[in-house]
Structures are given as C-alpha cells and as structure tokens.
DRENFIBA-365571 format. One line per field, with one value per atom (N, C-alpha, C): x negated, y negated, z; residue number from 0; atom name; chain. Coordinates in steps of 0.05 Angstrom, whole numbers. Layout:
REM DRENFIBA-365571
px [X, ...]
py [Y, ...]
pz [Z, ...]
resi [NUM, ...]
name [CA, ...]
chain [A, ...]
//
This chain:
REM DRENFIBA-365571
px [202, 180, 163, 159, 139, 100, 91, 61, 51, 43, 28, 1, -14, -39, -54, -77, -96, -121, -133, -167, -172, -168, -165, -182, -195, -210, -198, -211, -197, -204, -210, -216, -194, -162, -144, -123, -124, -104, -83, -59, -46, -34, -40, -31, 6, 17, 46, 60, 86, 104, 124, 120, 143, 170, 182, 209, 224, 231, 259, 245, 219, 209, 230, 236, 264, 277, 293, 310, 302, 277, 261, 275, 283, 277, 257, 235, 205, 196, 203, 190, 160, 152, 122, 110, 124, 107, 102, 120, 123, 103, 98, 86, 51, 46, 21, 14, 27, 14, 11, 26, 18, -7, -15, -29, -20, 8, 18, 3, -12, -16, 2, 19, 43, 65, 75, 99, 119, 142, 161, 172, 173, 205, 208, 237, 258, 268, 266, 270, 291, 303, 321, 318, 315, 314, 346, 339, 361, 358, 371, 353, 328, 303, 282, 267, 289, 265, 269, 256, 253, 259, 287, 300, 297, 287, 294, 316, 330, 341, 353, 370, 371, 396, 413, 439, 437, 457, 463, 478, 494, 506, 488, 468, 449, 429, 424, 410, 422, 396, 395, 378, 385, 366, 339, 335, 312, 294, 300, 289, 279, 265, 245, 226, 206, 187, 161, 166, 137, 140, 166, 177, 168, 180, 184, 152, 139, 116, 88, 94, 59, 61, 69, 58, 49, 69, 45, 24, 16, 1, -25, -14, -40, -42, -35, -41, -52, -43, -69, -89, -88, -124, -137, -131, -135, -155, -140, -160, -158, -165, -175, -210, -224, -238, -229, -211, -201, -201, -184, -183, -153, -145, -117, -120, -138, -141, -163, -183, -209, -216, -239, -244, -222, -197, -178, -161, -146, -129, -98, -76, -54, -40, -17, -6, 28, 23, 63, 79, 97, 106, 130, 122, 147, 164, 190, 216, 228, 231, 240, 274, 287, 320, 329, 321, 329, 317, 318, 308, 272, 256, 235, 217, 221, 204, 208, 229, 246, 235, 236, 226, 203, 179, 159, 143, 156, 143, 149, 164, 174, 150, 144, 126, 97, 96, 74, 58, 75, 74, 71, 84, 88, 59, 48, 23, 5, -5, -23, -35, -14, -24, -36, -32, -47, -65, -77, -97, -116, -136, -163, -154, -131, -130, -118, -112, -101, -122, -123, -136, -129, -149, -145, -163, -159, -175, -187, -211, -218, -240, -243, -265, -256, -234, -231, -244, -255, -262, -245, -246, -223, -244, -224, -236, -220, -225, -205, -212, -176, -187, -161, -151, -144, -115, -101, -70, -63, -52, -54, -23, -14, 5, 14, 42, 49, 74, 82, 112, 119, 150, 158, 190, 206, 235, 244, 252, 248, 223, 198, 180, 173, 158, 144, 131, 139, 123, 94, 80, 47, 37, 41, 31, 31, 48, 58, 24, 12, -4, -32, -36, -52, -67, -61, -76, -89, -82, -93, -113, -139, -168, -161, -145, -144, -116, -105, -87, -78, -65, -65, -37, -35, -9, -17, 0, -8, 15, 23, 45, 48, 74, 84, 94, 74, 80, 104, 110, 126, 119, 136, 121, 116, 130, 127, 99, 97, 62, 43, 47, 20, 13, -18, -30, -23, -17, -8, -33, -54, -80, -77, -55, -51, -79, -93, -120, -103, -113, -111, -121, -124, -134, -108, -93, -60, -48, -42, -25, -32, -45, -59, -39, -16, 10, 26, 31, 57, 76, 102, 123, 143, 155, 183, 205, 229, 256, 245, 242, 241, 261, 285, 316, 309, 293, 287, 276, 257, 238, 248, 253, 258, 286, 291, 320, 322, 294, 284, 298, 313, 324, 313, 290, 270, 273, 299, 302, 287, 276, 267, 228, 229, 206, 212, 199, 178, 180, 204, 200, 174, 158, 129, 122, 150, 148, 156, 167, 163, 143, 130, 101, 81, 85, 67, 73, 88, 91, 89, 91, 85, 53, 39, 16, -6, 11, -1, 4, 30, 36, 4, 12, -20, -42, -48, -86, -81, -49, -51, -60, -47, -48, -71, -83, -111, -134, -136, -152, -159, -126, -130, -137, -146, -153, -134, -108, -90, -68, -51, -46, -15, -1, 24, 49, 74, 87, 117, 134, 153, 178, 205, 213, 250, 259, 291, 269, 256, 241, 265, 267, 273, 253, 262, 255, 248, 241, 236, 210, 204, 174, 171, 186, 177, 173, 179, 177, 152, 146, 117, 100, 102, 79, 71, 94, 89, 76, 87, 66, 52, 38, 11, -9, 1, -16, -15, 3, -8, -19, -31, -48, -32, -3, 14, -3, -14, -19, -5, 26, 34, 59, 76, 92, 113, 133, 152, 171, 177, 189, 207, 229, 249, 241, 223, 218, 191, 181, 157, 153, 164, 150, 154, 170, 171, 145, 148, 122, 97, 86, 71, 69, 88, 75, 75, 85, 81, 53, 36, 15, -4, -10, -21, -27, -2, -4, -19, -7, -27, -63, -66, -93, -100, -83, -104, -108, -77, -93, -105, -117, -136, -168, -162, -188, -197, -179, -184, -184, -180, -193, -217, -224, -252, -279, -267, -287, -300]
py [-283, -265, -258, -233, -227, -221, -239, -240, -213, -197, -167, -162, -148, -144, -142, -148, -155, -142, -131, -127, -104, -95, -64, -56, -38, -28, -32, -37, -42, -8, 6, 35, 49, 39, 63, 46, 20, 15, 32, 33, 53, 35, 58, 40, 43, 27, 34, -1, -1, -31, -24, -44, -51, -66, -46, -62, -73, -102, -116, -120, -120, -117, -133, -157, -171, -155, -137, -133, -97, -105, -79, -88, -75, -94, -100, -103, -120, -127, -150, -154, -161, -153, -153, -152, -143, -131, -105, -82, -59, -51, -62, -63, -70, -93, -103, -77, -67, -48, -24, -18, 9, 8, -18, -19, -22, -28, -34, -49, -49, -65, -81, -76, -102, -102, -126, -133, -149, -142, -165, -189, -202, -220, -244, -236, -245, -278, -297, -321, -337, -356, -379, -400, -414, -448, -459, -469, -491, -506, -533, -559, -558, -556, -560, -543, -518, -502, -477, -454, -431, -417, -403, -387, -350, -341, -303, -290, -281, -260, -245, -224, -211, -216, -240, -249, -276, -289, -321, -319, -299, -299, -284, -282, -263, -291, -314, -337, -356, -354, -353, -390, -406, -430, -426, -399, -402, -370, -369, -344, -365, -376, -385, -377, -369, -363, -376, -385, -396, -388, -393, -377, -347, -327, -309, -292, -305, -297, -297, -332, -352, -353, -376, -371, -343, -329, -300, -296, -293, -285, -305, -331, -352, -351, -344, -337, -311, -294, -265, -275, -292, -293, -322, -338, -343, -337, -320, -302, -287, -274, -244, -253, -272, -274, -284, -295, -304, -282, -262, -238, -228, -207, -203, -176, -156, -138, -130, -144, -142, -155, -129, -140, -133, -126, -125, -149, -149, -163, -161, -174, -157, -170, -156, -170, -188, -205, -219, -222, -197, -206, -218, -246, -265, -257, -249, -244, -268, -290, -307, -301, -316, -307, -323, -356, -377, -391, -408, -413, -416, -406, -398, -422, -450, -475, -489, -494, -506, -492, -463, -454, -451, -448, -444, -477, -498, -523, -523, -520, -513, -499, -478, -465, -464, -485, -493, -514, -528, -552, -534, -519, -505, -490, -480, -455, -476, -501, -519, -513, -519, -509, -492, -471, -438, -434, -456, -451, -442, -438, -424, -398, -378, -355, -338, -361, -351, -335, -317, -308, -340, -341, -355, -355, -374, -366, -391, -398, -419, -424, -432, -434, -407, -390, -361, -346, -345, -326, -330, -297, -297, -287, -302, -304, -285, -269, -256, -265, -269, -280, -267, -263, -250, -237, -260, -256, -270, -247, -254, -255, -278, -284, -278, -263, -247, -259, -271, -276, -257, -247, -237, -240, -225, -245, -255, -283, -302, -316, -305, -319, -337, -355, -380, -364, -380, -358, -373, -347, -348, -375, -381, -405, -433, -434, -457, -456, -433, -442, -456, -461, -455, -481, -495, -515, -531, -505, -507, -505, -526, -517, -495, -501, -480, -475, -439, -428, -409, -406, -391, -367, -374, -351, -332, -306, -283, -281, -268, -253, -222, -223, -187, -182, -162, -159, -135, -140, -112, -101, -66, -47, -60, -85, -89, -108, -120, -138, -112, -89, -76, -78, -76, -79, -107, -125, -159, -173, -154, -174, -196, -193, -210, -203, -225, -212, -214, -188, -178, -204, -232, -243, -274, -256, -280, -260, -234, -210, -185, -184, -156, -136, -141, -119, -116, -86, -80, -61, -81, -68, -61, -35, -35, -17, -17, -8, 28, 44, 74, 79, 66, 86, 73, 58, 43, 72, 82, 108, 131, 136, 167, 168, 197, 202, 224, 220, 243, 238, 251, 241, 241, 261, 266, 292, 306, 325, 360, 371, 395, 382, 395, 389, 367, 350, 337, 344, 345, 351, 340, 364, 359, 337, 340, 314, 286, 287, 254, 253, 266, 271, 264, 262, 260, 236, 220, 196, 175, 190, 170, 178, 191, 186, 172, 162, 148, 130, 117, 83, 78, 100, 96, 92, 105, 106, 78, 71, 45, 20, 21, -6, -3, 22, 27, 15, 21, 13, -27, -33, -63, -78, -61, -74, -73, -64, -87, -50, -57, -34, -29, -14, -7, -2, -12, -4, 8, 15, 20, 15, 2, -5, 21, 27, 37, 69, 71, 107, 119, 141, 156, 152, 146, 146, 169, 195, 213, 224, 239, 257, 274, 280, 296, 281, 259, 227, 219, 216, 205, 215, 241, 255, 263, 260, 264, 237, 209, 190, 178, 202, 201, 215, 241, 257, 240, 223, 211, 189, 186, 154, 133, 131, 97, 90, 62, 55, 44, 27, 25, 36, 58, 66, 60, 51, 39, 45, 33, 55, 32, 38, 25, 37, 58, 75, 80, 45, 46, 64, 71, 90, 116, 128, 163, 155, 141, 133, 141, 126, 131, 159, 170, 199, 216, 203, 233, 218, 198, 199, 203, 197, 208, 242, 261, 279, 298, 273, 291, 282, 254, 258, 272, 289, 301, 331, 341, 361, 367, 326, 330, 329, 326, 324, 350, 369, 398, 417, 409, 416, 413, 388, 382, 391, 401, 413, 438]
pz [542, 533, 556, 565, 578, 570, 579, 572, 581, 573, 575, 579, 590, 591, 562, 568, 540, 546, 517, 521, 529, 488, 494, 464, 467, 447, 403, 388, 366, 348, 371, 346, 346, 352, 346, 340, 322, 302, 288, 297, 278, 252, 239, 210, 193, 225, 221, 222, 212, 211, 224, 245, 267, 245, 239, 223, 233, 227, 248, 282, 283, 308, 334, 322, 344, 358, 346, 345, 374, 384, 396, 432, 440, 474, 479, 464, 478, 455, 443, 419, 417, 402, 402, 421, 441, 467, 456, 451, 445, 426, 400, 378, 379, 395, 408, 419, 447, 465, 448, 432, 405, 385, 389, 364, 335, 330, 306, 289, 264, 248, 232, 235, 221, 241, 233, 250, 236, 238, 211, 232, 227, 236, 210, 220, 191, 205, 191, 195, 180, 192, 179, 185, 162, 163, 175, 199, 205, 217, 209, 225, 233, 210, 215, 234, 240, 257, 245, 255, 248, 259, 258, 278, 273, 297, 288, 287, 270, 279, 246, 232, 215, 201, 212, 199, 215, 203, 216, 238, 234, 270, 291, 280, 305, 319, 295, 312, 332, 356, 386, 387, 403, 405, 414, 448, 446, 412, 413, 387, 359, 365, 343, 341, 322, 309, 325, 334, 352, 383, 395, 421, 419, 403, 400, 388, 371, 358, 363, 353, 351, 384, 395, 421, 442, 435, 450, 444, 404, 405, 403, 407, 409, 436, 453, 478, 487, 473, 473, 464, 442, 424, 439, 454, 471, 503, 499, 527, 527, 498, 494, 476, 476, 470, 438, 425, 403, 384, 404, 383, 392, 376, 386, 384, 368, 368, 370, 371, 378, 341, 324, 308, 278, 282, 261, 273, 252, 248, 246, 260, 257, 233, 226, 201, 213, 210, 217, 191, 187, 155, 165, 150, 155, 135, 131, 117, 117, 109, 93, 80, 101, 90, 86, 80, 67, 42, 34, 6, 18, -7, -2, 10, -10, -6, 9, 17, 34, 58, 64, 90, 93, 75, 78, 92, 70, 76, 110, 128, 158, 168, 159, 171, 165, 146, 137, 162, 170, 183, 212, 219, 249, 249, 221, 232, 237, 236, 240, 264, 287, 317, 314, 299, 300, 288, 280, 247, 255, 280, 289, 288, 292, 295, 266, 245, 223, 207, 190, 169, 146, 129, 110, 84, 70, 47, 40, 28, 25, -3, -26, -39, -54, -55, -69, -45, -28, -7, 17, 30, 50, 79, 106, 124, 142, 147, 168, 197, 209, 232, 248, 270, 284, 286, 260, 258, 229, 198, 181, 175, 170, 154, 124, 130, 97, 96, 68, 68, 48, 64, 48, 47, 32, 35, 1, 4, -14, -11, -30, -25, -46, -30, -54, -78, -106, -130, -116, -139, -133, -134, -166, -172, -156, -142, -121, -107, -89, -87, -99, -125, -148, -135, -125, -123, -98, -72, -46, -54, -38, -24, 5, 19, 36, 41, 40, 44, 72, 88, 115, 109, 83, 86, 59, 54, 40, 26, 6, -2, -8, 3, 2, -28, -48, -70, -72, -101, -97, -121, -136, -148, -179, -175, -204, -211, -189, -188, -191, -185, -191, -224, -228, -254, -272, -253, -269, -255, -252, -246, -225, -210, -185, -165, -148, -138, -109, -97, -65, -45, -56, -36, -35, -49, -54, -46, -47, -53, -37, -15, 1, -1, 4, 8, -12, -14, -37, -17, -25, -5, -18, -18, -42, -17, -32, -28, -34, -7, -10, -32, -27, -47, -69, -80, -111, -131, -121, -127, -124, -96, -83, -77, -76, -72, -42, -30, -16, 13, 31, 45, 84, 74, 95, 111, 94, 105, 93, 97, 83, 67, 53, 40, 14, 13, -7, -38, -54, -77, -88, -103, -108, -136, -148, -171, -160, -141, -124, -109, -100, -82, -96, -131, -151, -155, -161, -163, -139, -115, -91, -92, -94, -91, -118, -138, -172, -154, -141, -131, -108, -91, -71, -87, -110, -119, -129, -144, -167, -150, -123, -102, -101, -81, -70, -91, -120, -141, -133, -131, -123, -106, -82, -63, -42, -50, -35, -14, 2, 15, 15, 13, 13, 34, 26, 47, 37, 48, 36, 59, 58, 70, 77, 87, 80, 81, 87, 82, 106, 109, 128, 150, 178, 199, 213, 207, 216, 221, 234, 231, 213, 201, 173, 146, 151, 132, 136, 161, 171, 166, 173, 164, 139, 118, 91, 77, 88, 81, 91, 118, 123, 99, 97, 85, 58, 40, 16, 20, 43, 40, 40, 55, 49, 74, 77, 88, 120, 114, 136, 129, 152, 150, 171, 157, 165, 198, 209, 234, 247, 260, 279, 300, 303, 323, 337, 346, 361, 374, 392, 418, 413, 392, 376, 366, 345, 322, 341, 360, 375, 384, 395, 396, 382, 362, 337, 325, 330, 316, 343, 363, 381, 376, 369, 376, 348, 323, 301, 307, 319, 316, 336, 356, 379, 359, 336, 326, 313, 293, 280, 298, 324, 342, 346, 351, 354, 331, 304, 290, 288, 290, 280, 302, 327, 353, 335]
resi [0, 0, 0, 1, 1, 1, 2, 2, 2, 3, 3, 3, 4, 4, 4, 5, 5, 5, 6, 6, 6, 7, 7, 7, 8, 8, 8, 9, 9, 9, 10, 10, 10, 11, 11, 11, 12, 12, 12, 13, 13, 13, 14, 14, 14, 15, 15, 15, 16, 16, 16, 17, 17, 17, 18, 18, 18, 19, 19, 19, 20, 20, 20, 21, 21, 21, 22, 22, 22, 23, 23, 23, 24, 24, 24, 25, 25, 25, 26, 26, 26, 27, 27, 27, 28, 28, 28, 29, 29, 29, 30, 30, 30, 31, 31, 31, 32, 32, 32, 33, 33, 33, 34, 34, 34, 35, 35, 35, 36, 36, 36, 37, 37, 37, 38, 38, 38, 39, 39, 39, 40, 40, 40, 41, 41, 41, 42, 42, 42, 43, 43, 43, 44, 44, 44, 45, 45, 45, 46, 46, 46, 47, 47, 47, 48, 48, 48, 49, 49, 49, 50, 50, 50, 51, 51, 51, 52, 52, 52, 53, 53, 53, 54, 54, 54, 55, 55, 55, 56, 56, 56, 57, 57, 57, 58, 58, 58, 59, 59, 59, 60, 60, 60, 61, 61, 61, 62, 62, 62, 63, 63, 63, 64, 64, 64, 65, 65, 65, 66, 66, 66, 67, 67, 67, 68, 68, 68, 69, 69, 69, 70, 70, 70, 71, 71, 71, 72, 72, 72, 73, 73, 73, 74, 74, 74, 75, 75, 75, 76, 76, 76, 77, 77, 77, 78, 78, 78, 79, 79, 79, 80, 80, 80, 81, 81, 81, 82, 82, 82, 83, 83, 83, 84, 84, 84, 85, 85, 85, 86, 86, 86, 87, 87, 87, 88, 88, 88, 89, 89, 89, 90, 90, 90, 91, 91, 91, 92, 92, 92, 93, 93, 93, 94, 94, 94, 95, 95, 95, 96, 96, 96, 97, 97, 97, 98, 98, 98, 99, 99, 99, 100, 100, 100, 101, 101, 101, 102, 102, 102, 103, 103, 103, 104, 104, 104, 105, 105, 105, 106, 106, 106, 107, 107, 107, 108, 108, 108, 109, 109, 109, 110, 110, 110, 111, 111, 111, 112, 112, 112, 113, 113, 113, 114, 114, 114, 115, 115, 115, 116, 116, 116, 117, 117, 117, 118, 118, 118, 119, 119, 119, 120, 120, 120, 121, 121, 121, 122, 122, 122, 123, 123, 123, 124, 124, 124, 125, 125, 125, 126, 126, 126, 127, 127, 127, 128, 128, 128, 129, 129, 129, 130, 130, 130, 131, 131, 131, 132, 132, 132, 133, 133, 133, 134, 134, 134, 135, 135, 135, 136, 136, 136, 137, 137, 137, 138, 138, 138, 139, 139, 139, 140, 140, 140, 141, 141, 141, 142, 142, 142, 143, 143, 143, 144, 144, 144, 145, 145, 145, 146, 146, 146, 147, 147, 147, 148, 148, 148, 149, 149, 149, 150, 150, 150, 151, 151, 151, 152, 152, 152, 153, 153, 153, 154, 154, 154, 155, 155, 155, 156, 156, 156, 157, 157, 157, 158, 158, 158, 159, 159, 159, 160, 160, 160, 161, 161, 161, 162, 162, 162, 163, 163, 163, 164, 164, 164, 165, 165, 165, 166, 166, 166, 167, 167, 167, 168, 168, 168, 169, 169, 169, 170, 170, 170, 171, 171, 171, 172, 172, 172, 173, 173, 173, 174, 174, 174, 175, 175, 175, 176, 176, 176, 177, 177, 177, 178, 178, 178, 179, 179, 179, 180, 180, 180, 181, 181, 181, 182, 182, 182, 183, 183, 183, 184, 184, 184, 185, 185, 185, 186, 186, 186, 187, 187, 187, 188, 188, 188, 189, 189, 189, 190, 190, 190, 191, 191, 191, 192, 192, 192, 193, 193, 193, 194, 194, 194, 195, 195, 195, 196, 196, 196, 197, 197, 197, 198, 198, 198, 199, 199, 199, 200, 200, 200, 201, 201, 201, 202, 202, 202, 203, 203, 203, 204, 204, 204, 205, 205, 205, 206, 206, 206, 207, 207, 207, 208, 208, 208, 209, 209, 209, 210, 210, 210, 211, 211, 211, 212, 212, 212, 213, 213, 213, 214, 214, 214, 215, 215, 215, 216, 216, 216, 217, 217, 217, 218, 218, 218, 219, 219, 219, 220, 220, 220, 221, 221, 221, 222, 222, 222, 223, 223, 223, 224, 224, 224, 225, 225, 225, 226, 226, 226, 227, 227, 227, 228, 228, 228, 229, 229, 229, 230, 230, 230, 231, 231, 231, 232, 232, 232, 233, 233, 233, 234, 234, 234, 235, 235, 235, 236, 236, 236, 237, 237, 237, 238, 238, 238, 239, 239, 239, 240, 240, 240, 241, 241, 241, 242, 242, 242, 243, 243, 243, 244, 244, 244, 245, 245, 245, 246, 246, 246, 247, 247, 247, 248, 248, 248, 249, 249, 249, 250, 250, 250, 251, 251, 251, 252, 252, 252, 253, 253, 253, 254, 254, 254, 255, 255, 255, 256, 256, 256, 257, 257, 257, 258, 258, 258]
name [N, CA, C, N, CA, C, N, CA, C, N, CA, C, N, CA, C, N, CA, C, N, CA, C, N, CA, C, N, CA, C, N, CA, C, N, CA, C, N, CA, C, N, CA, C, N, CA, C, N, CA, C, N, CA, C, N, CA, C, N, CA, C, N, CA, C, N, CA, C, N, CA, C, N, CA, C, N, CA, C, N, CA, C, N, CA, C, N, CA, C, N, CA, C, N, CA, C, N, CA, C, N, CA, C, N, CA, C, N, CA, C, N, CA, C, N, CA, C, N, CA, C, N, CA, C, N, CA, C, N, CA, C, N, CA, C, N, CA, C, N, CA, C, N, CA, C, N, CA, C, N, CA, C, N, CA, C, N, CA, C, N, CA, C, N, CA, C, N, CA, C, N, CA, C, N, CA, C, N, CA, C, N, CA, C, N, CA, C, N, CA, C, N, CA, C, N, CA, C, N, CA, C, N, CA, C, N, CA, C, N, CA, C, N, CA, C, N, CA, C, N, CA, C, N, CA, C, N, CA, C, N, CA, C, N, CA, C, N, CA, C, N, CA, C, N, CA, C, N, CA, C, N, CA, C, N, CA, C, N, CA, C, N, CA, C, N, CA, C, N, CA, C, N, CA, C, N, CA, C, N, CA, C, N, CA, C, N, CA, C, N, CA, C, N, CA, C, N, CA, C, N, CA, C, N, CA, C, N, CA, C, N, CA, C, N, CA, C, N, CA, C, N, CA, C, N, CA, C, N, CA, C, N, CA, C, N, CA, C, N, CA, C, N, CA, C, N, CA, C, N, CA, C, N, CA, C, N, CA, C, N, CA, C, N, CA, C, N, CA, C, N, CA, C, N, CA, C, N, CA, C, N, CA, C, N, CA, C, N, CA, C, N, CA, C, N, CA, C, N, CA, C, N, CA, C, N, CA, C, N, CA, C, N, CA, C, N, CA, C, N, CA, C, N, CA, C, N, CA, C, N, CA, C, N, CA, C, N, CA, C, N, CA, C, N, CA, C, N, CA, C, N, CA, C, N, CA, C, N, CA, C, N, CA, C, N, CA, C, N, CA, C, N, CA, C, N, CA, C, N, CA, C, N, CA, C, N, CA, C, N, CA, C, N, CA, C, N, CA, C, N, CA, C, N, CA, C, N, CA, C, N, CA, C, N, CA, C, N, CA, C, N, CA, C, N, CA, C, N, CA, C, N, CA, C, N, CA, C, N, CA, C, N, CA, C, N, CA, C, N, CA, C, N, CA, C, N, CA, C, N, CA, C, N, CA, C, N, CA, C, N, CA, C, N, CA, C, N, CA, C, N, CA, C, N, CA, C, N, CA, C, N, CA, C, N, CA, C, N, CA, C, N, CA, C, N, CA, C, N, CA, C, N, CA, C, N, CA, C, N, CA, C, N, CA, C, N, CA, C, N, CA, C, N, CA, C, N, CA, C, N, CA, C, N, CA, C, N, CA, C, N, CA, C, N, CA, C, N, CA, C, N, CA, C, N, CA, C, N, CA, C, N, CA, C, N, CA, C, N, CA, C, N, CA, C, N, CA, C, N, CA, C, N, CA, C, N, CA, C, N, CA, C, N, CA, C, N, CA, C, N, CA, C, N, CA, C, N, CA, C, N, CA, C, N, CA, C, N, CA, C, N, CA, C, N, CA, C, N, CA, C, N, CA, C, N, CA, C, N, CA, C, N, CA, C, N, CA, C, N, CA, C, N, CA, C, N, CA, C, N, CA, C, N, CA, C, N, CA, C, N, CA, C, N, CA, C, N, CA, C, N, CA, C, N, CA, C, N, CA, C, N, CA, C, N, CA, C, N, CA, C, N, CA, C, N, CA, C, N, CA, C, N, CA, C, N, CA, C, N, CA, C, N, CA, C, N, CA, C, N, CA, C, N, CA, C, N, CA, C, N, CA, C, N, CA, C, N, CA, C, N, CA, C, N, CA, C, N, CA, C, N, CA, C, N, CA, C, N, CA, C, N, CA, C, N, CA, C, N, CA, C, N, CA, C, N, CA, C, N, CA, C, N, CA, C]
chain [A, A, A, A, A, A, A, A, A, A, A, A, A, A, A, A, A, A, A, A, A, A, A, A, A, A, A, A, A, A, A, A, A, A, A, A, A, A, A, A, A, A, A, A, A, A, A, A, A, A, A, A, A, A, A, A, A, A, A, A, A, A, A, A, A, A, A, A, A, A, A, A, A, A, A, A, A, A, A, A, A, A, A, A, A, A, A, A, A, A, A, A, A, A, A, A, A, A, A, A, A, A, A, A, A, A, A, A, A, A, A, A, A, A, A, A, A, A, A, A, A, A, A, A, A, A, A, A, A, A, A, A, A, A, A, A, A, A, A, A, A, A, A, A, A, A, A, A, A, A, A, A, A, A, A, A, A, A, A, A, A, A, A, A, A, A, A, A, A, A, A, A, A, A, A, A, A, A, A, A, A, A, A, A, A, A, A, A, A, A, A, A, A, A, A, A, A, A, A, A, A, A, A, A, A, A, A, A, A, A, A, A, A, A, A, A, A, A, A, A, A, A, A, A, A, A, A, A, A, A, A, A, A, A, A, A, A, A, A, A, A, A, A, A, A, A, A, A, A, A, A, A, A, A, A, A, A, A, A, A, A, A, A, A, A, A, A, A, A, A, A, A, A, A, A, A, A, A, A, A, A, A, A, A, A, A, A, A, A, A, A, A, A, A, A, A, A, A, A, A, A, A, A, A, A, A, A, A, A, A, A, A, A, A, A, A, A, A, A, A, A, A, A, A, A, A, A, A, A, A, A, A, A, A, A, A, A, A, A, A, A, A, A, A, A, A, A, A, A, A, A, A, A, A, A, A, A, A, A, A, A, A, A, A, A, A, A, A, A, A, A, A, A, A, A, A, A, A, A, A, A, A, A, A, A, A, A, A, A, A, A, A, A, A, A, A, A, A, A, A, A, A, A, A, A, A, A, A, A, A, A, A, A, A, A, A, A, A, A, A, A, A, A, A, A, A, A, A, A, A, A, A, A, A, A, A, A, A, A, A, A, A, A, A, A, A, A, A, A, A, A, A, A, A, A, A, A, A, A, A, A, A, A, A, A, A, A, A, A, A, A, A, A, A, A, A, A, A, A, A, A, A, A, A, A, A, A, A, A, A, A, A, A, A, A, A, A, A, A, A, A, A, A, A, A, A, A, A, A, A, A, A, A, A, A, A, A, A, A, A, A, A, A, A, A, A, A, A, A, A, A, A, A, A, A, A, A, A, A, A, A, A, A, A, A, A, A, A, A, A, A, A, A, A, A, A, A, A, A, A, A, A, A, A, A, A, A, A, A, A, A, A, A, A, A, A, A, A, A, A, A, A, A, A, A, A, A, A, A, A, A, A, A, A, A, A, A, A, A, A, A, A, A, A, A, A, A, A, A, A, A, A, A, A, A, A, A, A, A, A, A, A, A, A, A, A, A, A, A, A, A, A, A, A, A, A, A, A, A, A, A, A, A, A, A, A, A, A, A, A, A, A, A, A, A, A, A, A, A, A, A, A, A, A, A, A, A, A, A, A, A, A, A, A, A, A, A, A, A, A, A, A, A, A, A, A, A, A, A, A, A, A, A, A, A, A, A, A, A, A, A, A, A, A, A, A, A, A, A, A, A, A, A, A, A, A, A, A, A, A, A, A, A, A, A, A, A, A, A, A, A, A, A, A, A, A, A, A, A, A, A, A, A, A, A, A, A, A, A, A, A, A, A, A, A, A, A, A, A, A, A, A, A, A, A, A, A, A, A, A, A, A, A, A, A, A, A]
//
C-alpha cells in the first residue's frame, strides 16, 4: 500500500461509490484522492481473519481488511488531525461474502483498534466520526443488535426496508440491484415512466433520513448524469478517474451558470 498525501479541504466531497474499490490499481488510494464518499470492499472469513477480494480464488495472505483498509485510513486520521476528510465522513461498505455472524463477530473484535475514528452510536444518538462502517452482503439481521449500549457498525438497507420504520441511525443506506427496477440500459434517453419511479424511491429514502445507492447501474456518463439530476445520492462507478472528470466538468458548468 502506498501512504499518499493528506490535508485537503472537506468542501468538494463527491457523492459517488468506489465499487469493488480492490480491485482499482490503487486501492483506496484512488478513491481517497477523489473524494469518494463510499468505498466497498468485499470480505471472507478464513481462519479467523478477514481477507479482500470478490471470489475465493481471488484471496491473497497479505489483502486483509486491516492491511488493505483500516490501517491506511487510521493512519490518515492519525495525522490528518483525526480526520480523514476533514469534517465528513467517509463510508467503508463492508460486503460480507461469508456467513454474516460468524464474520461480523471477526470484525467486531478487529474494529476495536479503530474505535476513536469509527462513527458510532450510543444511548440512541449517533456520533459521527471520521470513517463510518456499513455492512452489507450477508448481513447480521437488525435485531442482533437490539441490545448494544454501543454500536460502531451500520447496515446497508435494501428497497424493501423502506417505510418498515427501520430508523436511519441502524440503516443510513438503501442499496438495490439497478436490473431489479430498471430495464434502462444507459443508452439514449431516460424513459420518463422509470424516471418517475426512480425519483418516488429518492423522495421515499430522502423522507427517512437515510441515502441511496444503486449497484449493477450502467457505468456511463449519460447514467451519471441522469442520477445526478434525480437526487441518488451515491452513484455507483468502476470508473474513479472518468467519474471524476465528468463531475469536475458538470460543476464547472454549473459554476458558469451561476456567474
């Protein structure tokens, strides 16, 4: 892993997900220096550790979840003033590819070291702190947590938790399968009766507090920009450094509009 320069302004968060981020030639180097607000990596329980990668023949001895992840970024927040993005927060959606309890109890025990930099929740109130943990995957059901005084991890909801009164402070994220809903393939325009239904899923999350993602979308700039303009919050990409300049380049022509 290469350690990267740090200590950089928190006003131009983009509100995009590093998908499969591993799998980047700079993992979470690439994503960090963009400003990514989320970042995935997909994990497996084996012998007690937590290994990265997106199948069982892709896991590596050194590519663990603390190699690969927590230690960089407890070392950015570290001596970046115990911040990693200044005053936001980034998201690590852990993807969970082995049985949920079984892996979680693993990583339960591993975020300890990390616990000053975690977001958490305590008393029903939540603390944001520099790097928030989301499982998603096979995740632990809700209720499992029901009986922490203090929690450091989140869960990634999906379209069917909206309106089941789940509160945004167990549940911040709703993430679904693009091909579950849409049949849109990113090519041409936006049929306007799926445009109508992707923007009911945005107001329904938005109402809750909680923020959306969608996973399998088309990778394109005519994709991006269509769920920019409906308000998804993080949009999906294999394509850090395009991603980056196709949003650089819409906010320079929302900057010159607005002169």
């Amino acid at each position: 892993m290469i350690f990267f320069e740090i200590g950089f302004s928190n006003n131009n968060i983009i509100g995009a997900h590093s998908h499969n981020d591993y799998k980047n030639e700079y993992p979470l180097e690439a994503a960090f220096k963009h400003k990514f607000k989320s970042i995935e990596v997909d994990i497996f329980l084996l012998k007690n550790k937590l290994y990265v990668g997106h199948s069982w023949f892709e896991l590596k001895k050194p590519k663990t979840i603390e190699k690969m992840y927590l230690d960089p970024l407890w070392k950015i927040y570290k001596e970046n003033n115990k911040s990693v993005y200044s005053d936001n927060s980034v998201y690590l959606l852990v993807d969970i590819k082995t049985n949920a309890l079984k892996t979680y109890k693993v990583l339960e025990n591993i975020l300890k070291k990390y616990k000053p930099m975690l977001t958490h929740v305590t008393s029903d109130s939540v603390f944001e702190e520099a790097v928030t943990i989301i499982l998603s995957g096979n995740r632990p059901p809700i209720d499992y947590f029901d009986d922490y005084e203090y929690r450091n991890v989140f869960i990634d909801g999906r379209l069917g938790d909206i309106g089941e009164g789940i509160s945004y402070k167990i549940m911040p994220l709703i993430s679904s399968d693009w091909e579950q809903t849409f049949n849109w393939d990113g090519t041409g325009v936006f049929p306007s009766a799926q445009y109508d239904i992707l923007s009911e899923l945005v107001k329904s999350v938005h109402l809750e507090k909680k923020e959306i993602r969608f996973w399998a979308s088309p990778d394109n700039q005519n994709t991006w920009g269509t769920l920019l303009l409906a308000d998804v919050d993080l949009i999906n990409t294999d394509n850090i450094e395009q991603f980056k300049k196709f949003i650089t380049l819409k906010n320079s022509e929302k900057d010159i509009i607005n002169e």
